[in-house]
C-alpha positions in Angstrom: 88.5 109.4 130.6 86.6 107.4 127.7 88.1 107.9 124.3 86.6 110.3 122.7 87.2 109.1 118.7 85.4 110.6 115.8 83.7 107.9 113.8 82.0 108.9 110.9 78.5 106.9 110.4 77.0 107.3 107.1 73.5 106.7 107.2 71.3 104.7 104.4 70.4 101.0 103.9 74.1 99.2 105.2 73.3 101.4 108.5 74.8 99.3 111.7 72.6 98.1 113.5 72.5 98.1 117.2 75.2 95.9 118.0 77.2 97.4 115.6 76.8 100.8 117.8 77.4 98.9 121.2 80.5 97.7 119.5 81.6 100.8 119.0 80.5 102.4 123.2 82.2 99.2 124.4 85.7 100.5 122.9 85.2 103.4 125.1 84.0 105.4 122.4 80.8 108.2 123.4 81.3 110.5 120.6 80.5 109.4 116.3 80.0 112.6 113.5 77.1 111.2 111.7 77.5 111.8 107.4 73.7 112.9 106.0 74.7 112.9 103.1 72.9 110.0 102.2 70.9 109.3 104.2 66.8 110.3 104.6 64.8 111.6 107.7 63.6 108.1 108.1 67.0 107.0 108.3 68.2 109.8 110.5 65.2 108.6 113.0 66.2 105.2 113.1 70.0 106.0 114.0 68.6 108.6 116.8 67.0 105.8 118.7 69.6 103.2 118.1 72.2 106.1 119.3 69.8 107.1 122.2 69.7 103.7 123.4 73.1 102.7 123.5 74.0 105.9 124.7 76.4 107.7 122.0 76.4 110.5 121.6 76.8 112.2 117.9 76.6 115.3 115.6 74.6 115.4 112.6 76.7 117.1 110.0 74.3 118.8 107.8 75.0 121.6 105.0 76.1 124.4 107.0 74.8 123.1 110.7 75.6 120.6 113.4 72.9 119.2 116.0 73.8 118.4 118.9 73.0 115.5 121.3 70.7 113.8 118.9 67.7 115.9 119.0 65.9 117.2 115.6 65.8 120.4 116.0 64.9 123.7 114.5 68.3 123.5 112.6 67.6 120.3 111.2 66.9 120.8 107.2 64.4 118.8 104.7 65.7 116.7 102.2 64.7 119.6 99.5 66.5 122.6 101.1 69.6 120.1 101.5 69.7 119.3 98.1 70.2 123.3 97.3 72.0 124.0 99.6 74.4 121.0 98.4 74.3 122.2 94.5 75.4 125.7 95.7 78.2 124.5 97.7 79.1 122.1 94.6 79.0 125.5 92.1 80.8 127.3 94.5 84.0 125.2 93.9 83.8 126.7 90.2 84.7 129.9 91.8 87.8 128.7 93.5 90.5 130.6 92.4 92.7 129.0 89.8 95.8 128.6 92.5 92.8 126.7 95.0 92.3 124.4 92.3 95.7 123.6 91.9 96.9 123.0 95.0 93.7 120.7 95.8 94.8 118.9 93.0 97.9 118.5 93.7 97.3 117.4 97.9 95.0 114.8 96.5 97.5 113.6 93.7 100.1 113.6 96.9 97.7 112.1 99.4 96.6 109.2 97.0 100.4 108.0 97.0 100.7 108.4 100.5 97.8 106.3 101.3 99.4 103.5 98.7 102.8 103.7 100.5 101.3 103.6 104.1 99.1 100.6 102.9 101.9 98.6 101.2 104.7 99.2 103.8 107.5 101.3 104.2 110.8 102.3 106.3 111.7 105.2 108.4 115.4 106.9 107.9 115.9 110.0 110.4 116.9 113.2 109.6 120.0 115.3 110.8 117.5 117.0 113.7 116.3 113.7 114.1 113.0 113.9 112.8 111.3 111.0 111.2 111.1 110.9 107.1 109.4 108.3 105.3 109.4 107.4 101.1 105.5 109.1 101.6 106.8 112.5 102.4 109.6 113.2 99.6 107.1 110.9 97.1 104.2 113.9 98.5 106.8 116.5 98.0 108.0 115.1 94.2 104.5 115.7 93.5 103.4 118.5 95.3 106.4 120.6 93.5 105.6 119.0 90.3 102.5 120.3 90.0 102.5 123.7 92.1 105.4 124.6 89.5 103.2 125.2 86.8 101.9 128.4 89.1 105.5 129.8 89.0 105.5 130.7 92.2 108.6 129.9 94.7 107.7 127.1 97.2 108.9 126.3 100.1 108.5 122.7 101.5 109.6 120.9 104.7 111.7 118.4 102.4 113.0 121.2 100.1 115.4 122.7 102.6 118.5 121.9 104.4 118.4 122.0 108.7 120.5 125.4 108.2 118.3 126.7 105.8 120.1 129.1 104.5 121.3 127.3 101.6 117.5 126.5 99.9 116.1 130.2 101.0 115.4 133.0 98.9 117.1 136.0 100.7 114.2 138.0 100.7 110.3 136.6 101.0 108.4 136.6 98.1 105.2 138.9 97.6 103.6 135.5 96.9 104.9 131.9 98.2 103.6 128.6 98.5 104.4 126.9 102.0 104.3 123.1 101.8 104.3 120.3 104.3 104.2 116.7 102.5 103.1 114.9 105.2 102.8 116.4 108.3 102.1 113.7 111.1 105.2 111.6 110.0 105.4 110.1 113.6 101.9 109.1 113.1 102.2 107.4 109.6 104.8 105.3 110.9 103.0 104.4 114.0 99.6 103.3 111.5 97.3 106.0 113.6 95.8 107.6 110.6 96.1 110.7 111.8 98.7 112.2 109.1 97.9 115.0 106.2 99.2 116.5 103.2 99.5 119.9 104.0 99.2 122.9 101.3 99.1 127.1 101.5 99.6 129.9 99.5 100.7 133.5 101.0 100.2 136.3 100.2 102.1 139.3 101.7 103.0 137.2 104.7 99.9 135.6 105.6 98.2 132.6 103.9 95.0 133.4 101.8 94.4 129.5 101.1 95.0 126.5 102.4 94.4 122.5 101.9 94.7 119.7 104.4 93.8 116.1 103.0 93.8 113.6 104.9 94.5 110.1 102.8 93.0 108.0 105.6 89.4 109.0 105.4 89.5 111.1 102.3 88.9 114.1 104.3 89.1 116.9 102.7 89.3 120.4 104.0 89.7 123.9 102.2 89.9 127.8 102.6 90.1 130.8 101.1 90.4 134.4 101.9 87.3 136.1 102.2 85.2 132.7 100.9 85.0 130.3 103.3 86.1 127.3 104.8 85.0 124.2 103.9 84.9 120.4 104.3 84.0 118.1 101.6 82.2 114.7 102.8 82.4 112.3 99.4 80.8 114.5 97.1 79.2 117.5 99.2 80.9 120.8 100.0 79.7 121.6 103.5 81.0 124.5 105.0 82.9 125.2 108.2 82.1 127.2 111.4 83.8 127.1 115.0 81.3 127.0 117.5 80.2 129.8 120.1 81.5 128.1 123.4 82.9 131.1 125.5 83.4 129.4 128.7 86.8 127.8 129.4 85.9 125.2 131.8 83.0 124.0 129.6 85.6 124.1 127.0 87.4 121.2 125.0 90.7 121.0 123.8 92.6 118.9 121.2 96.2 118.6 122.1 99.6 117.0 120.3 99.8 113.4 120.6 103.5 112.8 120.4 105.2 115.9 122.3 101.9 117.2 124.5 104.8 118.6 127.6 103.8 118.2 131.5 103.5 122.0 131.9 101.0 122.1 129.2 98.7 119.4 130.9 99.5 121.4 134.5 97.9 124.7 132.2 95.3 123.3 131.1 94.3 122.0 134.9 94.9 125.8 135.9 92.1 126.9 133.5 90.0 124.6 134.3 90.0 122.9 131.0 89.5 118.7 132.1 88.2 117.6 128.1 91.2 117.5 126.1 91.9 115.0 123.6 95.2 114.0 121.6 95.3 113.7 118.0 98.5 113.7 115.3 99.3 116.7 112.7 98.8 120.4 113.4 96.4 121.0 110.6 94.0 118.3 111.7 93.6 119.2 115.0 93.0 122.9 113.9 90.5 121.0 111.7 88.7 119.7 115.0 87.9 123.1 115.9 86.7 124.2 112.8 84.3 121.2 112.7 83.0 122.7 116.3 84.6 119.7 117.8 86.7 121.2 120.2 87.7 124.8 120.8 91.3 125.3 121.9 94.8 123.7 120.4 98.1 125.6 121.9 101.4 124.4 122.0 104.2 126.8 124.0 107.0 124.7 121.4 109.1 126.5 119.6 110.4 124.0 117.2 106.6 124.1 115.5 107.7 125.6 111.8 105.5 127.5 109.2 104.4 124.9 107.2 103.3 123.1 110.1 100.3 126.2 110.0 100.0 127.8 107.6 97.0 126.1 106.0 95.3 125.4 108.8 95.9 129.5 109.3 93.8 130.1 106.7 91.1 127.3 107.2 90.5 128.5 111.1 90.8 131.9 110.3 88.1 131.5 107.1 85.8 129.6 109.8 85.4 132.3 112.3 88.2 131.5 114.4 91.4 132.6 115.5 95.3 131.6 115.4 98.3 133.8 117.0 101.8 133.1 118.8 100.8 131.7 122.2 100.5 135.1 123.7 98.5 136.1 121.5 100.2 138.1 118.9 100.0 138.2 115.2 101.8 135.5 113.2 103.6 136.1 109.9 105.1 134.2 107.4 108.1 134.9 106.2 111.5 133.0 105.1 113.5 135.3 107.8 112.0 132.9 110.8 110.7 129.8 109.9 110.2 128.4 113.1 106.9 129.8 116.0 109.7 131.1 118.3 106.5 131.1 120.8 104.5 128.5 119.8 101.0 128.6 118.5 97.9 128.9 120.0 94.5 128.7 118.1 90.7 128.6 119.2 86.9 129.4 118.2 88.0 133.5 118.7 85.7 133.2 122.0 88.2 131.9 124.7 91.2 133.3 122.7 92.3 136.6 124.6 91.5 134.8 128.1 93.8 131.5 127.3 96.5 133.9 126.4 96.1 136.3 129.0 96.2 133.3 131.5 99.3 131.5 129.5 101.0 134.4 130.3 100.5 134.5 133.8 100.8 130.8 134.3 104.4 131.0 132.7 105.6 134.1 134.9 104.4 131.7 137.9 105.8 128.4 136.1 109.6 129.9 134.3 110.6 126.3 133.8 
């Protein structure tokens, strides 16, 4: 299986050319995102025939759209309706709600000294359940709590409690919590993939009504809120988010853990039908993938996967027209009386989700073990 990597090509003068692109296919790579951000019509062109030729294929992100395949289609925009439709994205951010401001502040403050640390070296300690911790995360949580304080409302991070928990908890949830992972991908920071994020939600009566996942490497940006949207911003364009309409399971992709993907997941997936999977660090960025219409199913049947692991990317898959549940498809809640998904997690475009739960559970009466 060729690697299927998301590279993002911004277009413009310093455009590759088309060596640069058979580079690229010759490191098994068949699939770049292409940024329009800059870029003109004549630029776009140019890129189509270099892709075309080499034989990449790409999506043009555009405000609000992706084409597929490399064709200009009736989705495509002029430069003129882009630019509007880029101020009104840019004004909407005014609107975000004083808390959404906040905590993108306060994931970008984070993610900029994470990026620093991961650039300039660091060690790895373990904690008591063995899990990696690096000087990133509690230098992401330092300032994550720092700044979410001023809300006064409680947080809960990864790095705030103790493995028992009961010791850091409030004994009953709060109407209103934030839920806090530093850096979540902490295998992957150490192992230099990129594929880490800072990690922020607010909930509200048990379910998140916003979330934030940065990604340092990249500066990817990604954020929701309830009953607004999700979006992405690319440099200095809001564009928003939107699963795409893929209802058929074997035609279907999905984006899978990296670092604890288990046999009997792989032997589901060959069940369905599902052969296009890929494997990519952090929960919230390979929600991310489906709410860039990249893939369109992420489960894991774990049960050591803990609310702050989700609970932005709840909000940001939710906000772009998807769907997240336990793995058998019931509703999740967030709450300090279970902190880990005793049932896993399963998440997808909303189209395929009732049929990949309906077939987990009959695959795992078949499969006990």
């Amino acid at each position: 299986m060729s690697t299927d990597v998301k590279i993002i090509v911004t277009l413009g003068p310093a455009t590759g050319k088309e060596e640069d692109l058979q580079r690229i296919k010759d490191k098994g790579v068949n699939f770049v995102r292409v940024n329009m951000s800059h870029s003109s019509l004549e630029d776009l062109k140019y890129f189509i025939g270099l892709a075309k030729k080499v034989g990449i294929t790409f999506v043009i992100d555009t405000e609000g759209s992706q084409i597929r395949t490399g064709e200009l289609s009736t989705n495509s925009i002029s430069l003129k309706e882009k630019e509007r439709n880029k101020n009104k994205l840019n004004d909407f951010f005014e609107s975000f709600w004083p808390e959404t401001k906040l905590a993108i502040k306060a994931a970008l403050s984070a993610g900029k000294e994470v990026l620093k640390i991961y650039n300039n070296g660091f060690t790895a300690t373990y904690k008591k359940d063995t899990t990696p911790i690096t000087e990133a995360d509690l230098r992401s949580n330092e300032i994550i709590t720092q700044i979410l304080s001023s809300s006064g409302i409680y947080l809960l991070s990864e790095e705030n409690t103790e493995n028992n928990f009961s010791e850091n908890l409030s004994e009953k949830t709060p109407t209103k919590l934030w839920i806090v992972d530093p850096l979540d991908g902490t295998a992957d920071f150490i192992n230099k993939t990129g594929e880490f994020a800072v990690m922020i939600a607010l909930v509200e009566n048990q379910k998140p009504i916003l979330g934030v996942i940065y990604q340092p490497v990249g500066d990817q940006l990604f954020v929701a809120q309830k009953n607004s949207g999700a979006f992405f911003k690319d440099k200095e364009n809001w564009i928003k988010l939107k699963v795409n309409t893929q209802n058929k399971l074997k035609e279907s992709k999905a984006v899978v853990s990296k670092n604890h993907l288990e046999e009997i997941e792989k032997d589901f997936l060959d069940t369905v039908g599902i052969s296009s999977f890929s494997q990519k660090g952090s929960c919230g960025l390979k929600v991310a993938e489906i709410c860039l219409g990249n893939a369109e199913l992420y489960f894991t049947r774990t049960h050591k996967i803990k609310i702050w692991d989700t609970a932005a990317a709840y909000c940001l898959i939710t906000e772009a027209g998807g769907k997240i549940t336990n793995i058998l498809g019931e509703e999740i809640r967030y709450n300090l009386a279970e902190i880990n998904h005793q049932t896993g997690v399963l998440v997808s475009n909303g189209k395929i989700h009732e049929e990949i739960s309906k077939q987990w559970s009959e695959f795992i009466k078949r499969n006990p073990n």
